[in-house]
Each structure stands twice: as structure tokens, then as C-alpha cells.
C-alpha positions in Angstrom: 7.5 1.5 -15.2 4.7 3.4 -13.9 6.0 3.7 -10.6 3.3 1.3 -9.4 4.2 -1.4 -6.5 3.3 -5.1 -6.4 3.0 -6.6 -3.0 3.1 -9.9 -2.3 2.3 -11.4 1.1 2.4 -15.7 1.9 -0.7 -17.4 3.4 0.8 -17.0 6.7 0.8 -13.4 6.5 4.4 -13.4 8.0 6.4 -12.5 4.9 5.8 -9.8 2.3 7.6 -8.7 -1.0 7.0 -5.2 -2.4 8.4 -5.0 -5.8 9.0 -2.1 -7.9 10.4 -0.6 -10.9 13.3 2.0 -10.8 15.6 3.6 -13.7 18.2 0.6 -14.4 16.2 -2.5 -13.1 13.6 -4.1 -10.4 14.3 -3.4 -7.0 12.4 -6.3 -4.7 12.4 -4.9 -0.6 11.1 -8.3 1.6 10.4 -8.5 5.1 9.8 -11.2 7.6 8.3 -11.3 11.1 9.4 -13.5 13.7 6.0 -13.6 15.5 2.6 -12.2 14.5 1.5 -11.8 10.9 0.6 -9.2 8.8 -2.8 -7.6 8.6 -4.5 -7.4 5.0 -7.3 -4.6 4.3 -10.8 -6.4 3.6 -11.4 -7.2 -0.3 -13.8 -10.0 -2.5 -12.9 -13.4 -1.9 -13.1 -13.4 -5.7 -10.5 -10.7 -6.8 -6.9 -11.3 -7.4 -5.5 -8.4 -6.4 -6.4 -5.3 -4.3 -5.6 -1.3 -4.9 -3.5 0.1 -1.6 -3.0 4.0 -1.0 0.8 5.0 0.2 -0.2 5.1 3.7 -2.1 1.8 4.0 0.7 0.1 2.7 3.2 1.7 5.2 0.8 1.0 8.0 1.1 -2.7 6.6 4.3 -3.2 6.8 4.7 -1.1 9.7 2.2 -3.2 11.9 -0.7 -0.9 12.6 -4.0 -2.4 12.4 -5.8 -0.8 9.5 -9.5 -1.6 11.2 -8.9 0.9 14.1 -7.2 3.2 11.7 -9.6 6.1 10.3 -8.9 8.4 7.3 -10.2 12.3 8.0 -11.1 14.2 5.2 -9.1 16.7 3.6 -8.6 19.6 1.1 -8.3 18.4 -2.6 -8.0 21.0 -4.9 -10.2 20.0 -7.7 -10.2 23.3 -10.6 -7.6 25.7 -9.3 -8.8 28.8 -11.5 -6.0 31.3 -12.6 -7.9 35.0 -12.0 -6.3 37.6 -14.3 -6.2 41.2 -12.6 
């Protein structure tokens, strides 16, 4: 229920199941490719599950290699101060 998404993906890397939580039930979105296989981001050998950002997971699914792909820095506003006049 915290709006996380569990993604599943076979040993051949052609089939993937994302499921997630929504008000009234579990909605499960699956996809299979014909030819080629999924790419999976690097983690342990020893861990049993991985932590994805939005836009990894979309580039996942979408087919974009994520070892050519390269995440610029941006503006995070840490301590937004209000300033009274």
C-alpha cells in the first residue's frame, strides 16, 4: 500500500511482471518480448532483490540499455527557508 512496485523478470529475461497496489485491489501489468531479452541493472549475486528509480524501470521495460545511459545531476532542494519580510 505504499505505492511501491515489485518487478518480476524470468531467467530468460524475456518476460516481466510489475505488480502494484491501487485503491480496491492489485493491479499486475506483464509483458513479453518476442526476440531479445530484458536488460537488468548490475546488483550482488547475493541479494534478493534490487531498489529501481522511476526512470530505470521505464528504461527497462522500454528497452534502453541502462549501461550507456548516464544520470546528470540536478537541483534538489534540500531546506527551503521561509524569509519573513
Amino acid at each position: 500500500m505504499s505505492g511501491d512496485i515489485f518487478v518480476f523478470i524470468n531467467k530468460q529475461r524475456n518476460r516481466v511482471k510489475l505488480l502494484r497496489w491501487e485503491p480496491g485491489g492489485f493491479v499486475l501489468f506483464y509483458k513479453r518480448l518476442e526476440r531479445g531479452t530484458f536488460e537488468l541493472p548490475p546488483w550482488g549475486q547475493t541479494t534478493l532483490g534490487n531498489t529501481l528509480e522511476y526512470a530505470e524501470l521505464a528504461m527497462i521495460v522500454s528497452g534502453i540499455s541502462l549501461r550507456n545511459a548516464k544520470k546528470r545531476p540536478r537541483f534538489l532542494q534540500q531546506n527551503a527557508v521561509n524569509k519573513k519580510p
